[in-house]
mmCIF file of the N, C-alpha and C atoms, coordinates in Angstrom:
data_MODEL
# 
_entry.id   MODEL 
# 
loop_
_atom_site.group_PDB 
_atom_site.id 
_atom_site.type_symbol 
_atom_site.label_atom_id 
_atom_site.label_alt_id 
_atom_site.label_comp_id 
_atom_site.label_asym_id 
_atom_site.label_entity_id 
_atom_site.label_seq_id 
_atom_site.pdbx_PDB_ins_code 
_atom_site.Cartn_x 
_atom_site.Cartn_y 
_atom_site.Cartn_z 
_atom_site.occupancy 
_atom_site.B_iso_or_equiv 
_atom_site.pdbx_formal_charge 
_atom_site.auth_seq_id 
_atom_site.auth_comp_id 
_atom_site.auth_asym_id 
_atom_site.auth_atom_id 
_atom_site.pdbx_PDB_model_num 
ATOM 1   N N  . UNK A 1 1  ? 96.067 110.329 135.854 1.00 0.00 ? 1  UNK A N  1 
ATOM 2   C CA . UNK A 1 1  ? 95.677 111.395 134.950 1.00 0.00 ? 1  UNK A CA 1 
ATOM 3   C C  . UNK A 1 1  ? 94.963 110.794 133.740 1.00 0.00 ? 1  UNK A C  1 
ATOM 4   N N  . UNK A 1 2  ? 94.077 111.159 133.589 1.00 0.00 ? 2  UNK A N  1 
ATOM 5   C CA . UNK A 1 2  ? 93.456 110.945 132.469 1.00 0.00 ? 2  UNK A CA 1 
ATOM 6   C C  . UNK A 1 2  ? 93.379 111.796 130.678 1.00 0.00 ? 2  UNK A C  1 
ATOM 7   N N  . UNK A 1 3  ? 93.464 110.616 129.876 1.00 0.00 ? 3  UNK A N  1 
ATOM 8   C CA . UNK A 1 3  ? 94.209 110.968 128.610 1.00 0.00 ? 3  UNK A CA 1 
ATOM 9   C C  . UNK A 1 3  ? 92.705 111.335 128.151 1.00 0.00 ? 3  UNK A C  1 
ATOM 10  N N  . UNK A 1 4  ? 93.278 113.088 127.320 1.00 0.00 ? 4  UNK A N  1 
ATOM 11  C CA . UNK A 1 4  ? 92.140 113.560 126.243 1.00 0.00 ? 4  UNK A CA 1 
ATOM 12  C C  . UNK A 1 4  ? 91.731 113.331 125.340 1.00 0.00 ? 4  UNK A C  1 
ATOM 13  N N  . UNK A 1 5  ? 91.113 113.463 124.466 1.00 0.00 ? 5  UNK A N  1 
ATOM 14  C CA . UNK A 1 5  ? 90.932 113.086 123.129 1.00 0.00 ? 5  UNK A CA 1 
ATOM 15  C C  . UNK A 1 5  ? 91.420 114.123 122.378 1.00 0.00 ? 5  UNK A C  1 
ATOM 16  N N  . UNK A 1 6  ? 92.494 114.579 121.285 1.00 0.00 ? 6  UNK A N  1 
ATOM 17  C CA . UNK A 1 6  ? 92.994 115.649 120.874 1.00 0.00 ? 6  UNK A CA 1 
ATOM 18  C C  . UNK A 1 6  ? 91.562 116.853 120.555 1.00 0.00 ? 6  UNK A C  1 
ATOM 19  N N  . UNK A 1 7  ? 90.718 115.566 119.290 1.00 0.00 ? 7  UNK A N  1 
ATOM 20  C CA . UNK A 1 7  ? 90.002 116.540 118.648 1.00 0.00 ? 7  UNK A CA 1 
ATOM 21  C C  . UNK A 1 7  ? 87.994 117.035 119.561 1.00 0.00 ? 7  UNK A C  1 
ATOM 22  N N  . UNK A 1 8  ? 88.603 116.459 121.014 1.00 0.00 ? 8  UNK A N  1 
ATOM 23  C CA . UNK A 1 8  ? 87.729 116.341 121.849 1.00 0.00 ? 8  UNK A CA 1 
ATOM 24  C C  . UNK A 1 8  ? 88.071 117.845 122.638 1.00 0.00 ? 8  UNK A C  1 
ATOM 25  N N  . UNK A 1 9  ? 89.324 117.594 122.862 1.00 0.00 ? 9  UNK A N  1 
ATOM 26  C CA . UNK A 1 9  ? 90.362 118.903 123.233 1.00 0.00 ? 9  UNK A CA 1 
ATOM 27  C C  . UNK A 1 9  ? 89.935 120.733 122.893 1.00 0.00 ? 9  UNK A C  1 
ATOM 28  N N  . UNK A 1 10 ? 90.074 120.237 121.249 1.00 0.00 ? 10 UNK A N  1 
ATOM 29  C CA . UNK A 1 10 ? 89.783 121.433 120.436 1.00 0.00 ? 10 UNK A CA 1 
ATOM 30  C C  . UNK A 1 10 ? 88.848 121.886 120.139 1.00 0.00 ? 10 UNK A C  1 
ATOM 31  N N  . UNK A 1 11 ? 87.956 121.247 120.813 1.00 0.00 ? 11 UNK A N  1 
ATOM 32  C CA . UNK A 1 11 ? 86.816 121.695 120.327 1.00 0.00 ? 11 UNK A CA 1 
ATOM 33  C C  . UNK A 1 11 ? 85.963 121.343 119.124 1.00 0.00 ? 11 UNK A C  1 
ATOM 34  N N  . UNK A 1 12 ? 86.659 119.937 118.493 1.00 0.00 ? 12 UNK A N  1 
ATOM 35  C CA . UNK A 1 12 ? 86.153 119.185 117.427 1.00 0.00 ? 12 UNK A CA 1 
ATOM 36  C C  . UNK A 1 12 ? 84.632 118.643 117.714 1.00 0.00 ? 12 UNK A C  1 
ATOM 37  N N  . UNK A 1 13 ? 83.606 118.322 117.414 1.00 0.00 ? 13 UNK A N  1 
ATOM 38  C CA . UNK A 1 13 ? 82.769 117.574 117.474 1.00 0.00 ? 13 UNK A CA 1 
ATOM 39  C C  . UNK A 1 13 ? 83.106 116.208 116.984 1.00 0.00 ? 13 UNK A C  1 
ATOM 40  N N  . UNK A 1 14 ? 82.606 115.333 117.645 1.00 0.00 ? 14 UNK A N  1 
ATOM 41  C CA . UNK A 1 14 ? 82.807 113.772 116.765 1.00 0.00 ? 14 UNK A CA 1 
ATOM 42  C C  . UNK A 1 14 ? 81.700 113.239 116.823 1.00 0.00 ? 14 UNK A C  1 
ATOM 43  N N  . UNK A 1 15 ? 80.982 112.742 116.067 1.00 0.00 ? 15 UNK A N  1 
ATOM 44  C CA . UNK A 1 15 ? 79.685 111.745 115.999 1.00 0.00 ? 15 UNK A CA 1 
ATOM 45  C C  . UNK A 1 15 ? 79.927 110.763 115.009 1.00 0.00 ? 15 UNK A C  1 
ATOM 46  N N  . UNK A 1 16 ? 79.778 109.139 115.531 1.00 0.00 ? 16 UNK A N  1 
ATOM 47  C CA . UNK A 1 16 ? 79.665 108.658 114.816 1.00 0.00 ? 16 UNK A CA 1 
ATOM 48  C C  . UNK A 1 16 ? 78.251 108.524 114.194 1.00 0.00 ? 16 UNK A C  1 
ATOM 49  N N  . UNK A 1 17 ? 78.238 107.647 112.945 1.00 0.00 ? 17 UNK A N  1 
ATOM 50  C CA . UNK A 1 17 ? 76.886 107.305 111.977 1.00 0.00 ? 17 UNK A CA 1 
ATOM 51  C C  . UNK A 1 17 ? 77.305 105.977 111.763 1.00 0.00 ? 17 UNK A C  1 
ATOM 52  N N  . UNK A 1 18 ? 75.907 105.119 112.397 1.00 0.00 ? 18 UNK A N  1 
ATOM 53  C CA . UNK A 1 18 ? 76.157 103.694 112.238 1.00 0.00 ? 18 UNK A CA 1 
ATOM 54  C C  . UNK A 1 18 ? 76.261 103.251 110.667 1.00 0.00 ? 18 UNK A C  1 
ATOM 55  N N  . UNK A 1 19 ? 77.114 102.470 110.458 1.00 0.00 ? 19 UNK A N  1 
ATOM 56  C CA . UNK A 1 19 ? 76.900 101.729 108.667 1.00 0.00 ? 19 UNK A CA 1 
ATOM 57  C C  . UNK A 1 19 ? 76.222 101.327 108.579 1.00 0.00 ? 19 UNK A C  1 
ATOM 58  N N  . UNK A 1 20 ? 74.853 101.427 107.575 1.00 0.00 ? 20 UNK A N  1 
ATOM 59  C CA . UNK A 1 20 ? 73.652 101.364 107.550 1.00 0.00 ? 20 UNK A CA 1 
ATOM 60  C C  . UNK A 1 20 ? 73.399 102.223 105.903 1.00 0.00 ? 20 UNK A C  1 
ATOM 61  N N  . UNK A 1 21 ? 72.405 101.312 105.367 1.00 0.00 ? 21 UNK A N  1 
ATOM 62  C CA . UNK A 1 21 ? 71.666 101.891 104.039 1.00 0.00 ? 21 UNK A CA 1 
ATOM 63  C C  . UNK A 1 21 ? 70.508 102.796 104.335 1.00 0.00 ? 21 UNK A C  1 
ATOM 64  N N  . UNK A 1 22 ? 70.717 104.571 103.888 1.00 0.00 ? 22 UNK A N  1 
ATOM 65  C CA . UNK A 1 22 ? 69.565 104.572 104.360 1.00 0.00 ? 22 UNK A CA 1 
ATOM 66  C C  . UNK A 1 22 ? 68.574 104.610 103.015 1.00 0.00 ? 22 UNK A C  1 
ATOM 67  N N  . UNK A 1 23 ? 67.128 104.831 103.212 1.00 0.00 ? 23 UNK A N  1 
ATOM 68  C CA . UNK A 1 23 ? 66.038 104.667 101.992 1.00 0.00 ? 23 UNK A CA 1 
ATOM 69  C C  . UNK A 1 23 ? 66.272 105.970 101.583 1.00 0.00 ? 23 UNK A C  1 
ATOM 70  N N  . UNK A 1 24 ? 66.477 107.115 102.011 1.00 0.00 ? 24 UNK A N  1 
ATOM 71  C CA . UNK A 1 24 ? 66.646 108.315 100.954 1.00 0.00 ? 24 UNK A CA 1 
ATOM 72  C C  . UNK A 1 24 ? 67.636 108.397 100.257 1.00 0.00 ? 24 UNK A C  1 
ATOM 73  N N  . UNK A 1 25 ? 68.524 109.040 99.126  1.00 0.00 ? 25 UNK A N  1 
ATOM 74  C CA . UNK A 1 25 ? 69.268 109.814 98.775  1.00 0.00 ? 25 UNK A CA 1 
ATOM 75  C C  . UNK A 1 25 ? 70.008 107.937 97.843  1.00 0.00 ? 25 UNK A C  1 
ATOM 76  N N  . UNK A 1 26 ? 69.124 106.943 97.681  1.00 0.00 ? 26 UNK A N  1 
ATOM 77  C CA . UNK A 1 26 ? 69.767 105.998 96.933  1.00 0.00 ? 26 UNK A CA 1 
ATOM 78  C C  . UNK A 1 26 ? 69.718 106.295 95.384  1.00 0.00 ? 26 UNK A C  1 
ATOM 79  N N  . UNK A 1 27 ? 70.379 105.351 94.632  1.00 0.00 ? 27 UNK A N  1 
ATOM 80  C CA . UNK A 1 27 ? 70.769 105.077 93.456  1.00 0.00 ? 27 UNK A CA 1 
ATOM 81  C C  . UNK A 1 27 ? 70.178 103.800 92.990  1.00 0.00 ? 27 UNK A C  1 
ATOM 82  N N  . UNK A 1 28 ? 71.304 102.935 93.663  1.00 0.00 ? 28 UNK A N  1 
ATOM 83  C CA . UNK A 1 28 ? 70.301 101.525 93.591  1.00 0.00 ? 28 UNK A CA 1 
ATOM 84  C C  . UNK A 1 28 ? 70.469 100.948 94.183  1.00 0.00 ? 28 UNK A C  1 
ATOM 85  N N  . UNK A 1 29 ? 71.017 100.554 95.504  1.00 0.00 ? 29 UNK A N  1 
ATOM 86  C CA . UNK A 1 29 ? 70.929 99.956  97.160  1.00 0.00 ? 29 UNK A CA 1 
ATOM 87  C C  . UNK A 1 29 ? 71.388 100.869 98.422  1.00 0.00 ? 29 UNK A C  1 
ATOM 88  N N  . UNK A 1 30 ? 71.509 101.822 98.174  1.00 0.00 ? 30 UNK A N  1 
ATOM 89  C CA . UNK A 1 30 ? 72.521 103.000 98.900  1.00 0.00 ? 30 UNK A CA 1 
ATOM 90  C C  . UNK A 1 30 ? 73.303 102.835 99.493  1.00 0.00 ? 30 UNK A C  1 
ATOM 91  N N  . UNK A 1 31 ? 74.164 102.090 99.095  1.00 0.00 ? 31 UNK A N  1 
ATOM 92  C CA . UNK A 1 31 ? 75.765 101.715 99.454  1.00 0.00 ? 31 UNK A CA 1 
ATOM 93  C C  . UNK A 1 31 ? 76.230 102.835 99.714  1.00 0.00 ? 31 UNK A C  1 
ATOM 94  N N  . UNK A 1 32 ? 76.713 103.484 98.341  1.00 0.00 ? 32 UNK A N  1 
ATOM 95  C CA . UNK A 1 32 ? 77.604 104.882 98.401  1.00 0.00 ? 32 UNK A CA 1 
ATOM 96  C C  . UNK A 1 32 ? 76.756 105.691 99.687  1.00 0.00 ? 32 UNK A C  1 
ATOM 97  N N  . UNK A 1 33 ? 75.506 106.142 99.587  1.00 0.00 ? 33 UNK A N  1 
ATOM 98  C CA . UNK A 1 33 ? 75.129 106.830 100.347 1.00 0.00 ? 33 UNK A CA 1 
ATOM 99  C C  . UNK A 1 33 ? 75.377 106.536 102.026 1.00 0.00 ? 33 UNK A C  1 
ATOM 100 N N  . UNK A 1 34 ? 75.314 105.285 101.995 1.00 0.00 ? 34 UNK A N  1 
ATOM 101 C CA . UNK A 1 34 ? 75.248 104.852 103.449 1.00 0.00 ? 34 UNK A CA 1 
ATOM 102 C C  . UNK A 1 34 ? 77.061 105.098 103.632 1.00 0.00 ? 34 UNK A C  1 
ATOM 103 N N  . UNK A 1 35 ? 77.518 104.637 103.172 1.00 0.00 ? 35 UNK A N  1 
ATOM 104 C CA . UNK A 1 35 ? 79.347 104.927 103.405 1.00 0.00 ? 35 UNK A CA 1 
ATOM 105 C C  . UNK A 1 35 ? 79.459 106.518 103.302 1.00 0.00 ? 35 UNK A C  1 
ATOM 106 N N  . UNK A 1 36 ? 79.178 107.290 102.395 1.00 0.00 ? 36 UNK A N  1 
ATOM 107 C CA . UNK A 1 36 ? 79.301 108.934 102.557 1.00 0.00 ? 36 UNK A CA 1 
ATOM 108 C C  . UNK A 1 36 ? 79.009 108.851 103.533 1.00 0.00 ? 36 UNK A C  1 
ATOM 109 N N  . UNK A 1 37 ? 77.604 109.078 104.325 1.00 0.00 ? 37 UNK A N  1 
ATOM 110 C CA . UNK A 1 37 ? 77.411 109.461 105.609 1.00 0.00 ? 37 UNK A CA 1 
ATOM 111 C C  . UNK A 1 37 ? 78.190 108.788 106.679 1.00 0.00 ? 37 UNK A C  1 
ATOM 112 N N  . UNK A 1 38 ? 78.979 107.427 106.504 1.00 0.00 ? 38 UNK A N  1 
ATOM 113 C CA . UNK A 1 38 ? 79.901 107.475 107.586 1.00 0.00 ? 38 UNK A CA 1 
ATOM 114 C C  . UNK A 1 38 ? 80.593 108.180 107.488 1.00 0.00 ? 38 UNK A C  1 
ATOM 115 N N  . UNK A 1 39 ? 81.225 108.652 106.994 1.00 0.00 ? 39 UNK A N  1 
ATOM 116 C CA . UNK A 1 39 ? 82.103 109.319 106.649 1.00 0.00 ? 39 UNK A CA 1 
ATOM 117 C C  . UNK A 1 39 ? 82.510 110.362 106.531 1.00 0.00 ? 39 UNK A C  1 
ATOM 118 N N  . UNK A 1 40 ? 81.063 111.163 106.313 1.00 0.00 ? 40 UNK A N  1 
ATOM 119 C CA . UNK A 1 40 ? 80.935 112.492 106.719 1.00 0.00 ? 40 UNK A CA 1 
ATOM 120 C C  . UNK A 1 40 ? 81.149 113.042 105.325 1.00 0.00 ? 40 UNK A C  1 
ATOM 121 N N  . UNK A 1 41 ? 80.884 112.431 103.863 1.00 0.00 ? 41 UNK A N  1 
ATOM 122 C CA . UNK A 1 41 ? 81.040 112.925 102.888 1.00 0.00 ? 41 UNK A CA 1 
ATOM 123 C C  . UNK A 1 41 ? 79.790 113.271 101.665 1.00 0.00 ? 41 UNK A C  1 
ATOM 124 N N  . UNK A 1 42 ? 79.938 113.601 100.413 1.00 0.00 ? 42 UNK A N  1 
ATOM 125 C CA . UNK A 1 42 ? 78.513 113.751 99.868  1.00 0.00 ? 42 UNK A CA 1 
ATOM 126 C C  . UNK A 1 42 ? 78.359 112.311 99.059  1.00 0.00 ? 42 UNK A C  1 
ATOM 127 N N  . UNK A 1 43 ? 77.217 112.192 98.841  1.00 0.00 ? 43 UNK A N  1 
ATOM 128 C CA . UNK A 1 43 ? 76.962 110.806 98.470  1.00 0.00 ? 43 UNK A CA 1 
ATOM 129 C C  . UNK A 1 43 ? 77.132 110.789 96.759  1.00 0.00 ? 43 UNK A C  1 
ATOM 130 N N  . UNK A 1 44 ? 77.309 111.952 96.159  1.00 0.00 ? 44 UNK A N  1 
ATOM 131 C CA . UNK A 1 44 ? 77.820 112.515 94.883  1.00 0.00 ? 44 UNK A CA 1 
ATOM 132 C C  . UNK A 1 44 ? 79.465 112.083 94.866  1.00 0.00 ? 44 UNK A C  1 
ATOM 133 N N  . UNK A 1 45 ? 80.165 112.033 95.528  1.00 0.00 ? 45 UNK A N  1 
ATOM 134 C CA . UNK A 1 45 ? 81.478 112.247 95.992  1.00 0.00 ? 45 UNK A CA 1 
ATOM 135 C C  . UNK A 1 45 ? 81.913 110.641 95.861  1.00 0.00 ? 45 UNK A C  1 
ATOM 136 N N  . UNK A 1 46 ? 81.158 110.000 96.768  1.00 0.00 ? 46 UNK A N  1 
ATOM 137 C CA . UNK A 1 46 ? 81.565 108.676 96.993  1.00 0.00 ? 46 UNK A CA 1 
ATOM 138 C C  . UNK A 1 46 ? 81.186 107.670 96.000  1.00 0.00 ? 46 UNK A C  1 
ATOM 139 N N  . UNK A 1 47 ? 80.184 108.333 95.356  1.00 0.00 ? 47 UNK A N  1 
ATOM 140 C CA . UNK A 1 47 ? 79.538 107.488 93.237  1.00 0.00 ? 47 UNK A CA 1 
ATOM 141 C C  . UNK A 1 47 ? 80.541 107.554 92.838  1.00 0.00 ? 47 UNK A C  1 
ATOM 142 N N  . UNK A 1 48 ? 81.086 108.743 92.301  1.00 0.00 ? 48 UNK A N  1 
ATOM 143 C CA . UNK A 1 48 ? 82.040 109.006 91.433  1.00 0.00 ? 48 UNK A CA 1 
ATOM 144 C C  . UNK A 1 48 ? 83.733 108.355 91.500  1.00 0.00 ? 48 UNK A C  1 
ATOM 145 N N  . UNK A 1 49 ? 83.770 108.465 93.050  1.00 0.00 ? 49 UNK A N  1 
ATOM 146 C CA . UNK A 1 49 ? 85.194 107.595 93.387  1.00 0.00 ? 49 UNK A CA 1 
ATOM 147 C C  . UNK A 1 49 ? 84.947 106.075 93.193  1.00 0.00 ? 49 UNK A C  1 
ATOM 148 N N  . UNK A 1 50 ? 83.632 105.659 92.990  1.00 0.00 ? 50 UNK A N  1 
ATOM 149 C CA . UNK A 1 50 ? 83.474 104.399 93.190  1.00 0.00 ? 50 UNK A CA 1 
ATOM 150 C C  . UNK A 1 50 ? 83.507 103.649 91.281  1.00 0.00 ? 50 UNK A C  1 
ATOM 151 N N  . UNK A 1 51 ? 82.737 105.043 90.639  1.00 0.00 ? 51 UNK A N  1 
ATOM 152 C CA . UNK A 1 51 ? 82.786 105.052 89.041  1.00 0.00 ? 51 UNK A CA 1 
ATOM 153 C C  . UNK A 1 51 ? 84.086 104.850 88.699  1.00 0.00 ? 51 UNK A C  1 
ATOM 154 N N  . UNK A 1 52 ? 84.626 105.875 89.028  1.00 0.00 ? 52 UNK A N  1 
ATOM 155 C CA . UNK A 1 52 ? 86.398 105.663 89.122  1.00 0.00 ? 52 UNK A CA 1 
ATOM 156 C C  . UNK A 1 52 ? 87.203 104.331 89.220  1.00 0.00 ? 52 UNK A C  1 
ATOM 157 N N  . UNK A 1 53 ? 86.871 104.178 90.499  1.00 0.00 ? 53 UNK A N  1 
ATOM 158 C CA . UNK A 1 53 ? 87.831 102.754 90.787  1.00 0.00 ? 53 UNK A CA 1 
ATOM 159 C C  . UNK A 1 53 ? 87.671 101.800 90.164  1.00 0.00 ? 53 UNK A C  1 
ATOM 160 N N  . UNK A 1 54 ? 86.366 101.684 89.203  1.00 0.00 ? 54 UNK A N  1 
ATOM 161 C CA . UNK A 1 54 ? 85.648 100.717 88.522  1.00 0.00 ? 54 UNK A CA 1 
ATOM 162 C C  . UNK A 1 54 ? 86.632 100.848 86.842  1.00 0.00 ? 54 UNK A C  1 
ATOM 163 N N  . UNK A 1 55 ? 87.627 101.773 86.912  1.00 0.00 ? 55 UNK A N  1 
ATOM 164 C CA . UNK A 1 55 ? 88.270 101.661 85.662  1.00 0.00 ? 55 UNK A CA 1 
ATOM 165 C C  . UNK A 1 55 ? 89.639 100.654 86.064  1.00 0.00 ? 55 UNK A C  1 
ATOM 166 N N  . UNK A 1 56 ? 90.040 101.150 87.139  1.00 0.00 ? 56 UNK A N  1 
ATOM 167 C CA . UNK A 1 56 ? 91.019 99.796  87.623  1.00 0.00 ? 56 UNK A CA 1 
ATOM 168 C C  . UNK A 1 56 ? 90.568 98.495  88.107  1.00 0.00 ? 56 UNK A C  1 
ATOM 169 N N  . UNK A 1 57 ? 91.567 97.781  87.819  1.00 0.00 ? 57 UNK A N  1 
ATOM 170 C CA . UNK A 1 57 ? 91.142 96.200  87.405  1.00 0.00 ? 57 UNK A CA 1 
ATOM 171 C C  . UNK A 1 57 ? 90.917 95.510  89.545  1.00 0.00 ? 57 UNK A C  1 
ATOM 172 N N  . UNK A 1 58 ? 90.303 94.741  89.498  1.00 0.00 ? 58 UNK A N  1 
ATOM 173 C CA . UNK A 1 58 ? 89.838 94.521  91.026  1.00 0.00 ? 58 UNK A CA 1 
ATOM 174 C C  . UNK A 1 58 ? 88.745 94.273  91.121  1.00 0.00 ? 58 UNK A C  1 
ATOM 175 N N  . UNK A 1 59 ? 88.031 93.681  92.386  1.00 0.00 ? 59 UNK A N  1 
ATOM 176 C CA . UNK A 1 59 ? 86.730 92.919  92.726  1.00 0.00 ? 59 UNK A CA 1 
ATOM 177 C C  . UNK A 1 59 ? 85.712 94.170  93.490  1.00 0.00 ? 59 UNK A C  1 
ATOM 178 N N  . UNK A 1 60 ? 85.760 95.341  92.791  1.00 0.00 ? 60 UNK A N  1 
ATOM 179 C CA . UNK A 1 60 ? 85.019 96.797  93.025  1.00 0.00 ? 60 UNK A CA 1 
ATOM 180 C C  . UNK A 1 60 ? 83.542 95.971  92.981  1.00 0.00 ? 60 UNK A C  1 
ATOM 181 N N  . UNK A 1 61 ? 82.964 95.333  92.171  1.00 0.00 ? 61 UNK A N  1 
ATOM 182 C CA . UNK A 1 61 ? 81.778 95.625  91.877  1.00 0.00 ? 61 UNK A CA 1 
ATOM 183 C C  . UNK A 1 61 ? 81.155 94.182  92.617  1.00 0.00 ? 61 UNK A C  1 
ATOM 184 N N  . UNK A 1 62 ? 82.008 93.438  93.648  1.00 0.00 ? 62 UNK A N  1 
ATOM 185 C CA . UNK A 1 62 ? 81.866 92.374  94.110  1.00 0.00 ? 62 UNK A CA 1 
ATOM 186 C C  . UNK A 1 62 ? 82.097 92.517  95.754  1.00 0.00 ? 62 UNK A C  1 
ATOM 187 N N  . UNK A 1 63 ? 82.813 93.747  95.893  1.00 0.00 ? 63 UNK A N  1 
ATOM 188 C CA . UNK A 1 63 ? 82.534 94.460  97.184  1.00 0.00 ? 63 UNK A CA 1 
ATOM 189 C C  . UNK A 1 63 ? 81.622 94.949  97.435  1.00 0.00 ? 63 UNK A C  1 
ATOM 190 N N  . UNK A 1 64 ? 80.525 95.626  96.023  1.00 0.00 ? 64 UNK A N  1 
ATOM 191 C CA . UNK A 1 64 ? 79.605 96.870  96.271  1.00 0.00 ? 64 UNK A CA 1 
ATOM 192 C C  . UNK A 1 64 ? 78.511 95.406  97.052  1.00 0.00 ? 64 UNK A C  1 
ATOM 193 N N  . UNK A 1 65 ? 78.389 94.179  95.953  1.00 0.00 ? 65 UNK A N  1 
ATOM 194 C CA . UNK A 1 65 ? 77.152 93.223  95.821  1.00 0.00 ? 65 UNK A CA 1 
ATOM 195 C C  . UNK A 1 65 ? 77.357 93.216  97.712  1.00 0.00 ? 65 UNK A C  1 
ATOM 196 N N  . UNK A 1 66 ? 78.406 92.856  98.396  1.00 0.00 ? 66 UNK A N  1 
ATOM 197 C CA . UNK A 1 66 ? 78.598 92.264  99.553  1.00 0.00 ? 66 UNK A CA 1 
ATOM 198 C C  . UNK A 1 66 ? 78.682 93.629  100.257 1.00 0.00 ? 66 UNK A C  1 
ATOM 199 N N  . UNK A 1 67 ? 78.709 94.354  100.187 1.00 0.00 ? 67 UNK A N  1 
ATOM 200 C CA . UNK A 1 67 ? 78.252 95.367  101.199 1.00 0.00 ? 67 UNK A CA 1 
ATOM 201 C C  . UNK A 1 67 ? 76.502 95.599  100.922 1.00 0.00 ? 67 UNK A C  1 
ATOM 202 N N  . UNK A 1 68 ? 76.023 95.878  99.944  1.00 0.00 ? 68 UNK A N  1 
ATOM 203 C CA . UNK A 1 68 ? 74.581 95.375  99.946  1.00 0.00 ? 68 UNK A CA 1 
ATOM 204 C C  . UNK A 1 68 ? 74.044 94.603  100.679 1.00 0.00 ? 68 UNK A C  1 
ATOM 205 N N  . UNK A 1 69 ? 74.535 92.942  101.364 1.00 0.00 ? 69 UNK A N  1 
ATOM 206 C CA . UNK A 1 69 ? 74.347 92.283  101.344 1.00 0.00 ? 69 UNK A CA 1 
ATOM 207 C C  . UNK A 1 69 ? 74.108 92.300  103.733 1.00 0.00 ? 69 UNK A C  1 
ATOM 208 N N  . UNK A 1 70 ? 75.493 92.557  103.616 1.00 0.00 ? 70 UNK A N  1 
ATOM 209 C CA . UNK A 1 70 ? 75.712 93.207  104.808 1.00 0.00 ? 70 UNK A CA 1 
ATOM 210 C C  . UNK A 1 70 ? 75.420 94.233  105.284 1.00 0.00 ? 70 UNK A C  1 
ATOM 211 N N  . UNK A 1 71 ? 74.848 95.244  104.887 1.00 0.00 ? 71 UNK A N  1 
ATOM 212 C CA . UNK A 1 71 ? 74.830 96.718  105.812 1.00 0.00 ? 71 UNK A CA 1 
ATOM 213 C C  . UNK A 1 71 ? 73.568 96.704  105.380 1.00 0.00 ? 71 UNK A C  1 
ATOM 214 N N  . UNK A 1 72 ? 72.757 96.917  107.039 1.00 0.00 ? 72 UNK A N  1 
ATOM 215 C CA . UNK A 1 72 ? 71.815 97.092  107.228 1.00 0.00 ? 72 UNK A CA 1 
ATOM 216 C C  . UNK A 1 72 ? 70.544 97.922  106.650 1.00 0.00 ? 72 UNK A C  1 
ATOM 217 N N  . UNK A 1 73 ? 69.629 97.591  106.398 1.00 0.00 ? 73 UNK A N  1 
ATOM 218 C CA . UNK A 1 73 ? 69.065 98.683  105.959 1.00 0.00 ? 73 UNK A CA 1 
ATOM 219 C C  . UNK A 1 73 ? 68.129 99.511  107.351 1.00 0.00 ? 73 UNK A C  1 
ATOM 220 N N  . UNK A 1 74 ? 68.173 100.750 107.066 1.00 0.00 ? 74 UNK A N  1 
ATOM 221 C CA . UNK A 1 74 ? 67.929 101.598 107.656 1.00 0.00 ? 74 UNK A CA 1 
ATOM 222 C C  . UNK A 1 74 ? 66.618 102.120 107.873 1.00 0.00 ? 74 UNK A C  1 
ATOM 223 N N  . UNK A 1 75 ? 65.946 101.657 108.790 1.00 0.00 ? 75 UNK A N  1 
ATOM 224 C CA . UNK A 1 75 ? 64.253 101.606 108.633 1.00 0.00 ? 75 UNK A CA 1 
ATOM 225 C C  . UNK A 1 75 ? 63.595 103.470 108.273 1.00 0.00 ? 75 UNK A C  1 
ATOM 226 N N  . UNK A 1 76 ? 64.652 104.166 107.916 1.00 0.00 ? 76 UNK A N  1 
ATOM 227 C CA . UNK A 1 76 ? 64.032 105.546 108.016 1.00 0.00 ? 76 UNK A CA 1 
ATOM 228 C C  . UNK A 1 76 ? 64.726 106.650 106.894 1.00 0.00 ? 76 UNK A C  1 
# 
């Protein structure tokens, strides 16, 4: 017997979105933007949590440089 996927089940849609920078909807490398769209969130949404986290103490702004660094940019 073969096992379902619950939200495959219900009638969920699932698509992934490769991690990837894309050239529209940036700031200033489109990090946030490229992570919203994995994610399925607004790219307004994911600035602000990121503004945020930047008040607690941690290597926030040394993750953003290295995800820059790593995630692809997105020819489109």
């Amino acid at each position: 017997m073969q096992q379902m996927d619950y939200r495959a089940h219900c009638g969920y849609m699932t698509t992934t979105v490769a991690l990837s920078r894309p050239r529209t909807n940036r700031m200033i490398a489109g990090v946030c933007a490229g992570l919203a769209q994995r994610w399925g969130m607004k790219a307004g949404t994911v600035r602000l949590l990121f503004l945020l986290s930047c008040l607690l103490p941690g290597p926030q702004f040394v993750v953003y440089l290295v995800l820059w660094v790593i995630m692809p940019d997105r020819g489109y």
